[in-house]
N, C-alpha and C positions, 0 to 999 in steps of 0.2 A: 260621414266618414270620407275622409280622403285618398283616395290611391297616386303615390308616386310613379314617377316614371324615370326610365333612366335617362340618361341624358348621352350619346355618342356623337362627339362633331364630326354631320357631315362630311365627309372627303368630295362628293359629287358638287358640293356649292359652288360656285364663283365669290371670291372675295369681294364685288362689290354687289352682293345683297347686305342689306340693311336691315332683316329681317332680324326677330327675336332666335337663335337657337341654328343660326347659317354662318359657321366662321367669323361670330361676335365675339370679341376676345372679354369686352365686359360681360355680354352674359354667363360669357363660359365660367368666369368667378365666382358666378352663383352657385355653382354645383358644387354639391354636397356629399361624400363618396359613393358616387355614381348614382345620383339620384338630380331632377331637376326640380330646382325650387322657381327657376325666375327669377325676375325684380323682386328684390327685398329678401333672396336668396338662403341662407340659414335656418332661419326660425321658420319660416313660411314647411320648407322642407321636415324639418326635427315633427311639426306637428302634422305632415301629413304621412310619415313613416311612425308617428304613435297610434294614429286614427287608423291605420292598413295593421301593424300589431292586432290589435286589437277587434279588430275585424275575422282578423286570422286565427285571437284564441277563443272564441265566439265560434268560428266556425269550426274549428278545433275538437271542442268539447260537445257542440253537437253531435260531429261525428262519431267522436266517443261511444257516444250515450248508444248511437245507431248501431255500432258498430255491437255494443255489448246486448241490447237485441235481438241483433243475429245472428252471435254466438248463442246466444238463449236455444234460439227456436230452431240454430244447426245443432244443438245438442238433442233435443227435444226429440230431431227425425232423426240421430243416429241409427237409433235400433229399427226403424223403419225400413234406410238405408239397407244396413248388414243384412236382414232378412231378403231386403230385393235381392241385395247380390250375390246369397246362395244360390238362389235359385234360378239367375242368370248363367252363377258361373255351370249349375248342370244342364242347361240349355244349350252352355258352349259346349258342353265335351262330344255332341252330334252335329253341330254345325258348326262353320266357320261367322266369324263376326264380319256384316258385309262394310268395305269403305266409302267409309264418310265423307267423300268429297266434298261434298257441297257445306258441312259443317266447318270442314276446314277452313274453308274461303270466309265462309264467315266471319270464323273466330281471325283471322289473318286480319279481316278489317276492322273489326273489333279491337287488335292489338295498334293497327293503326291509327284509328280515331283517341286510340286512349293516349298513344304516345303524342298525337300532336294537341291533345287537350292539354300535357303535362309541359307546353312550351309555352312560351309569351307572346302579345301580339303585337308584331310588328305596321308602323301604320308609316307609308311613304306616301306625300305629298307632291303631285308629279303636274301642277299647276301655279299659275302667277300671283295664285294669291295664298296669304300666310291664314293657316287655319286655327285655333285655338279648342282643343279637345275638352270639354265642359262636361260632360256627364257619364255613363257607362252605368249599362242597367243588362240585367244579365236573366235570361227566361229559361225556362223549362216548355220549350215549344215555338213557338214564331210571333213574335208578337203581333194584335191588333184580331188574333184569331181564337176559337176560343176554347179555354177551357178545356183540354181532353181529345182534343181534334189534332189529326199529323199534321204536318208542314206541307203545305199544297207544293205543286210543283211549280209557279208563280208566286212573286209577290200579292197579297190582297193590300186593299189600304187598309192602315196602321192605324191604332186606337191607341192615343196619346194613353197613357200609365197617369195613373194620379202625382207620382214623383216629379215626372215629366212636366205636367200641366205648372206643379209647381216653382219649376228649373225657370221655365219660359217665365211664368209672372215675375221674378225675380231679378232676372235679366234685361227685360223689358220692360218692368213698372206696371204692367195691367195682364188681365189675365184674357184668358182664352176658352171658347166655347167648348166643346169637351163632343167630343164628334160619339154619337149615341151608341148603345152598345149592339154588337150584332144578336140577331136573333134566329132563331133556328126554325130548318123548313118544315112545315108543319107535319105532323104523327099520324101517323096511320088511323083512321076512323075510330072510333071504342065501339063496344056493342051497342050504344044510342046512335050509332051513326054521326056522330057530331066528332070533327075535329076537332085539335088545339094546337097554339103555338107555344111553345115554351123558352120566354126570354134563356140566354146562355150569356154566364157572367164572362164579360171580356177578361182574357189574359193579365196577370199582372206582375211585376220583376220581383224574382224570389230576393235578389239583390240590387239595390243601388248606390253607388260611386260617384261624389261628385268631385271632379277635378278643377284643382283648381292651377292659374299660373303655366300652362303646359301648349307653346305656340310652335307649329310644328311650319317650319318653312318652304316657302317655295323650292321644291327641288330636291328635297331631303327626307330625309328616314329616319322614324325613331323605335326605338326597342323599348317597349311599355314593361311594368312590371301586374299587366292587366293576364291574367292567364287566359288561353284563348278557348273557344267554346268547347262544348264535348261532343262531337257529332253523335257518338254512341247514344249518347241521353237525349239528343233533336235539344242542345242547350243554344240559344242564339244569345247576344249582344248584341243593342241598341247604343251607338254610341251619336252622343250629341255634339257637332262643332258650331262652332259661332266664328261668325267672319267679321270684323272689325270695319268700323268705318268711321270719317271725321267726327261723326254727332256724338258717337259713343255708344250709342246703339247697337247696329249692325243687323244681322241675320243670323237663324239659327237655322242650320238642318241638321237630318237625321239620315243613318245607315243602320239597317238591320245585317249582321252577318253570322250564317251564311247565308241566311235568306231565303234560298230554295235548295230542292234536291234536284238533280244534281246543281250544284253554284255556279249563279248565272251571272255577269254584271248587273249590278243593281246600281238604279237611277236616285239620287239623292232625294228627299222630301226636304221642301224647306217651309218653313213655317213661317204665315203672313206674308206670301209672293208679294213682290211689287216689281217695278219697271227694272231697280236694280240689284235685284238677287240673282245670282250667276244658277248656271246649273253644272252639278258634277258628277261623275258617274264614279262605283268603286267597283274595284275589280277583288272579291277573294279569294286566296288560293289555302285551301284546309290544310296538304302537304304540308306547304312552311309556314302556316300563321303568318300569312303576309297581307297586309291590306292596301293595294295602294288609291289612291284618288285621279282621277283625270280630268279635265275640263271636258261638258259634255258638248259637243258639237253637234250642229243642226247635220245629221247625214247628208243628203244630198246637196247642200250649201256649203262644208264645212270650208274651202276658198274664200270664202267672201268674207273672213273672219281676219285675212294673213293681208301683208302688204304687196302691195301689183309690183313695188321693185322686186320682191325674192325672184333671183331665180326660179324655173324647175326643179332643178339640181341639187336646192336647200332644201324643198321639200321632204315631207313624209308622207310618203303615197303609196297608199292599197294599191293591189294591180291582181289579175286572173290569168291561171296560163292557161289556152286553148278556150279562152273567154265564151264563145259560144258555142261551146260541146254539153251544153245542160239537157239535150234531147234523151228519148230512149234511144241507148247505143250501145254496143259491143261494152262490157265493161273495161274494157283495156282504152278504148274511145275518151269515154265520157268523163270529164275532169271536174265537171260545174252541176251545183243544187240547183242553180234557181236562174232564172232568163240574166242577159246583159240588164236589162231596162231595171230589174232586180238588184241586181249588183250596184248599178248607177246610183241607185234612190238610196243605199246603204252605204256610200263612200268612194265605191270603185274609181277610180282614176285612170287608171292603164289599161288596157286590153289587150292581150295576146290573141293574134288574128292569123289564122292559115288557111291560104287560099288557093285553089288548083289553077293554073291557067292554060285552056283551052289556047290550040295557035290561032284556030279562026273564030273564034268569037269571044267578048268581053262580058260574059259572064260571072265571071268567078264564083265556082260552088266552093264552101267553105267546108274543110276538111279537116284532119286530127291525119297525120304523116298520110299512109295512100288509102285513107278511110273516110268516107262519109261522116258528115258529124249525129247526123239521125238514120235512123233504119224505115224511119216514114217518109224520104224520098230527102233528095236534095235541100239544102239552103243556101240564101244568096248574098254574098257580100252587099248588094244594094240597099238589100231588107235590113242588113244589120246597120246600115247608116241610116238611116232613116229611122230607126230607134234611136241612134244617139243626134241625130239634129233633130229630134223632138224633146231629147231629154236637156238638151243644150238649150234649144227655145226656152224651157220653162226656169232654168236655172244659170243663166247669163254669169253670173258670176265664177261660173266652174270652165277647168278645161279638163279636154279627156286626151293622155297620151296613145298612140295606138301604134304597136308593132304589129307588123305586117309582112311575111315570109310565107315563100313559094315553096310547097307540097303537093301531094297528090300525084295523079297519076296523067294529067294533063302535060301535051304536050310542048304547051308555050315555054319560052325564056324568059330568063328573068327580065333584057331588052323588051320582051311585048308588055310584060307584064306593067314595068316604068311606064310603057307609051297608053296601055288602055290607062294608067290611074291616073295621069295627067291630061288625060281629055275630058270633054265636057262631059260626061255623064260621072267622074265622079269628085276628082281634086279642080278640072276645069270651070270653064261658063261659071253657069250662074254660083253654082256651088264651091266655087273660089275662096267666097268670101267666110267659108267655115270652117278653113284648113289653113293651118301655118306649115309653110312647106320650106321654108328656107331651113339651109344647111348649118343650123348653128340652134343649140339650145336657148328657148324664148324666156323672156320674164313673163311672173303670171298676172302682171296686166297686158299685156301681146299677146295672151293665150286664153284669153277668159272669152270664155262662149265658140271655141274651137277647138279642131282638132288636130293635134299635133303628129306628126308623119314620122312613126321611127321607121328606119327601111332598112328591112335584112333581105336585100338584092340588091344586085349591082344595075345602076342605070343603063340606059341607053346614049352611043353617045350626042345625040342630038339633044340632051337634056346636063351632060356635061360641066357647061358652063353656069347654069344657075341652081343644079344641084334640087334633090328633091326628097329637102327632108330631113332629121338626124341620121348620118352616115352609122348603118351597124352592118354592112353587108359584110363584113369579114369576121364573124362572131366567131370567137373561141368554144371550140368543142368538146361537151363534158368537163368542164373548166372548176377548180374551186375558186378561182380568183383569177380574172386574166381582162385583160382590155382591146375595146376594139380597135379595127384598123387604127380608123380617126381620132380616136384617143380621147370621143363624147363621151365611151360608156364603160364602165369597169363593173364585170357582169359574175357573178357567180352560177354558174349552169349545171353541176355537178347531177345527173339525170339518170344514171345508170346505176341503179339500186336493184342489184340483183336479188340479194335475200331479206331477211327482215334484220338478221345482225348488222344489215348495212347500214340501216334509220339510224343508227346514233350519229354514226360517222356523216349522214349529212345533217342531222341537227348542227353539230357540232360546228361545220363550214355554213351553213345559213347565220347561226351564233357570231362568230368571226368576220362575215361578211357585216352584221350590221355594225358588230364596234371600230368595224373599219369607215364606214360610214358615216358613225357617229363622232368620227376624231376632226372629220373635216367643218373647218368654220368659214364662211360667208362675207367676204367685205364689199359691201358695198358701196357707189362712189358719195364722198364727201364722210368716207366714214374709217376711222385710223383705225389700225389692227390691233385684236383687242378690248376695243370700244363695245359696249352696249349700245348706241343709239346709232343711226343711220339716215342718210337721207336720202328721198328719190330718186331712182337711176334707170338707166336701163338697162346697164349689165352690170357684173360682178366677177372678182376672181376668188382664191382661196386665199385663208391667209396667210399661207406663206409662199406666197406672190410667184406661184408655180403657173399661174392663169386659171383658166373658167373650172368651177368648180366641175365634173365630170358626173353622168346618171350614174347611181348605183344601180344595179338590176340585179334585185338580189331571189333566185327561183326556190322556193319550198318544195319543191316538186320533184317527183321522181318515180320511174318505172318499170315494171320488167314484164314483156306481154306473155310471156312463158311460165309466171309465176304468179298466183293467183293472189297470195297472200303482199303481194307486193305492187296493185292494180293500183290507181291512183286514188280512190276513196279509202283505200285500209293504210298507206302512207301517210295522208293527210291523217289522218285521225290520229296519228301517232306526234306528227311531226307540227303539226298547228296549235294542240294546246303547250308542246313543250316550248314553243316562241312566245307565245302569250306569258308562261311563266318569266320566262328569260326579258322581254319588256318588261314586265312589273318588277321583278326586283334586282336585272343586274344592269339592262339599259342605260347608257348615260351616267353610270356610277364608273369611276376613274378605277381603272385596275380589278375592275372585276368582269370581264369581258375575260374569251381565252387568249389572248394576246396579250391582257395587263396593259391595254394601251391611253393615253390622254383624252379627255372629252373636247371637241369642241361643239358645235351647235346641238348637237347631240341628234342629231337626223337619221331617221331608219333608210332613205332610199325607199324606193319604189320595192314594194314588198308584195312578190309574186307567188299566189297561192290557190289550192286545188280545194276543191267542196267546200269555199267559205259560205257561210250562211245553209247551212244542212243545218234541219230540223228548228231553223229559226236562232243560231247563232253566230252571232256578227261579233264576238269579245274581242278576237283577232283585229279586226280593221278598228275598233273602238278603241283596241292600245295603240296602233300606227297611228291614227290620226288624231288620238288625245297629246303624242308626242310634237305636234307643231307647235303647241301651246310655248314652247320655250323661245320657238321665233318673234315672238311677241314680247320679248326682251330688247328687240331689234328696231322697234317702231318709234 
């Protein structure tokens, strides 16, 4: 059996991909109304809209039959019924009937899960290479698990389907060992005292689809006419892509969605690794039936993937605000799940750093406004460099940005503050060599394995003339959009969320902030405006030769110490998965941002957020940093 898909060009593509199903004006003559056949277009389509028919009156007529069963057997308990509810309804005429809350909720999600089972699945391709969607197998449960058992709250490995096993020999000419079945943990003693194990038959697809013709491009999005799972029934899809390459061959992998409760990104399987199978991560969102793909990137490495000319400024960069407030602290404090050294190994890139400065001494305790960051006593900005020139040691190919602003209840000035960072104990001496401190945004071959100096204080003027650092000491306050002095950083800070009706309204400005971000494109030298390819430099402007492309600093964050519901862990949790949404399906797509504005490189900016990685969820920075993948157009 066949299932079609529809076919929608693209609007997010650039015209000069070459890609199957990305602003090909000849493929697009393949299509058939609103169906995609591909190469050889017509007939190819006619027979896979009679094989889906026909699927559907098969599935039709089962249901029928099912359906007229349980008429049967709702006829059968009527009078069973009626009798209950005499004698409920005289039950009622002395008591009140107590509320169902919690039945309500359920049923709520119940009408939930059922309405987005009754949509389509949407599958966006958000990587440099063109995918071809080959199979869709559809379970009653999770696949690879067995038989009668819920969906763990993790993936397990996966136990290829006999259909599957199939798929694969087919595609590649030889078959595959068939990975054994699981078996269950052994049963409680019998009265011999003798235990047993009892094999449990693996999982297998009450349906499978195989697709054929259907290449879904770099950068683009397609509307399947695949209906998407039922979470009410724990229904998953298995869908198999195959990645093409010169031999003809290629690679296949698999995605199970939704994979877990609650849906987590999941890491692509590919079947028969070798040195050139990419890895890719998907992200699903049940809401919309949206699937999209991302390139997966090594965490703590993901730099060493992009080119040393990009600037900064073209990046896509995680970042944390009040970086090292992960201690036990006041909840109005405390911004961060898990240590800097944590954040670092997961992607982090930026760091929001607040430091007190004492007038006689070069301490600096690290604070959250005139708060200690732990309630276990003091911390030291020293300690927190020496976390990151350890983390820098081991991963050379990364740099780490690091804002830096005067707090607390310390008496210093901002002048002392300039004079202690540029002495030898911590920008000085030896330690020189690990900070890029000039007054201009670095390329990230100048900044690999260092740390870059944003500075939200004003210098001292014995430090004047050589400047110390990206200038932000004139930051705009409470800002949706506004730029500093210097005109390096065009910053979104919008921080004063008094109630919780206010979260929408900064979703909405963080939303805004990135497709302002994203409109900005990259030239670098020896490369015309425009262009896809480029060649090594060591700066860049924008392309519409306004000069150096400028940071975006775009903050998710926001607080009210007065208001409890509005503390920085219950904002974040509102406001991080609905960005995550917003990256997978309106990111980098022309005209659907709230501004309706153009794409260019399609870049998030430095993307500043509160409890990333609670409870072991990194989705967030796994969409920001799958997003650089499109720089690599550029190489």
């Amino acid at each position: 059996m066949i299932a079609t898909l529809k076919h929608g060009q693209p609007a997010e593509c650039k015209t000069s991909f070459a890609y199957v199903g990305c602003n090909d004006n000849d493929n697009n003559k393949n299509n058939n109304n609103g169906s995609y056949g591909g190469p050889g277009g017509g007939s190819s389509s006619s027979a896979a809209s009679q094989s889906l028919a026909k699927l559907n009156n098969n599935k039709n007529n089962s249901n029928s039959n099912s359906n007229s069963n349980s008429n049967s057997n709702s006829n059968s308990n009527s009078n069973n019924n009626n009798n209950n509810n005499n004698n409920n309804n005289n039950n009622n005429k002395t008591q009140p009937a107590p509320t169902n809350t919690r039945g309500k909720a359920k049923a709520k999600m119940a009408a939930a899960a059922a309405a987005a089972a009754a949509t389509t699945l949407t599958i966006r391709n958000l990587t440099v290479t063109p995918l071809e969607l080959k199979q869709v197998e559809r379970f009653d449960g999770l696949p690879g698990t067995p038989a009668g058992s819920p969906s763990p709250s993790s993936s397990p490995n996966l136990t290829p389907s006999s259909s599957f096993a199939k798929l694969t020999a087919k595609l590649t000419g030889r078959t595959r060992a068939r990975s054994p079945a699981p078996t269950a943990t052994p049963t409680p003693p019998n009265g011999n005292g003798n235990g047993s194990t009892t094999p449990l038959k693996p999982r297998e697809p009450h349906t499978t689809q195989p697709i054929t013709d259907v290449t879904i491009a770099p950068f683009s999005a397609f509307t399947t006419t695949i209906p998407a799972p039922d979470l009410s029934k724990d229904e998953h899809l298995r869908l198999t892509f195959h990645e093409p390459d010169a031999t003809g061959e290629g690679h296949l992998y698999t995605a199970c969605i939704p994979g877990t409760r609650p849906p987590k990104s999941i890491v692509m399987t590919h079947i028969d690794p070798s040195p050139t199978t990419k890895e890719f991560t998907v992200i699903y969102l049940p809401s919309s039936s949206h699937m999209s793909i991302f390139s997966s990137a090594s965490l703590p490495s993901w730099m060493s993937q992009l080119s040393p000319a990009l600037p900064l400024s073209a990046l896509s960069i995680p970042g944390t605000h009040n970086s090292a407030t992960h201690h036990v602290a006041l909840p109005s404090v405390r911004c961060q799940a898990v240590p800097v050294r944590t954040q670092l190994d997961n992607g982090v890139r930026f760091l929001d750093v607040r430091v007190s400065c004492p007038s006689d001494n070069d301490t600096l305790p690290l604070v959250h406004s005139a708060f200690p960051v732990a309630l276990s006593g003091a911390k030291y900005f020293h300690d927190l460099l020496a976390t990151i020139y350890t983390f820098l040691d081991a991963n050379p190919s990364e740099a780490v940005l690091m804002s830096v602003k005067r707090e607390g209840t310390g008496k210093g000035s901002d002048a002392q503050l300039s004079r202690y960072l540029a002495s030898p104990r911590y920008c000085g001496g030896e330690d020189a060599r690990r900070w890029f401190t000039e007054p201009r945004i670095p390329a990230l071959g100048e900044a690999r394995g260092r740390i870059v100096l944003v500075r939200r204080f004003h210098v001292d003027e014995s430090l004047r003339d050589t400047g110390l650092g990206i200038d932000g000491s004139v930051w705009p306050d409470n800002c949706a959009d506004g730029t500093c002095g210097s005109g390096m950083i065009r910053v979104q800070d919008y921080y004063e969320v008094g109630q919780t009706n206010e979260i929408d309204k900064k979703i909405g400005l963080a939303q805004a902030e990135l497709q302002r971000a994203a409109q900005q494109a990259c030239v670098l030298p020896g490369m015309t405006p425009g262009a896809e390819s480029c060649q090594p430099g060591s700066g860049s402007e924008s392309e519409s030769g306004s000069g150096p492309l400028p940071l975006f600093v775009n903050f998710l964050t926001g607080s009210n110490f007065f208001n409890a519901s509005c503390w920085p862990e219950k904002i974040a949790a509102k406001i991080n998965p609905a960005i995550i949404e917003y990256l997978c399906t309106g990111h980098g797509a022309p005209g659907k941002g709230p501004g309706k504005l153009t794409i260019g490189d399609a870049a998030t900016g430095i993307v500043v957020t509160d409890w990333v990685g609670n409870n072991g969820d990194w989705d967030l920075l796994r969409c920001v940093v799958g997003w650089n993948a499109r720089l690599q157009l550029k190489a």
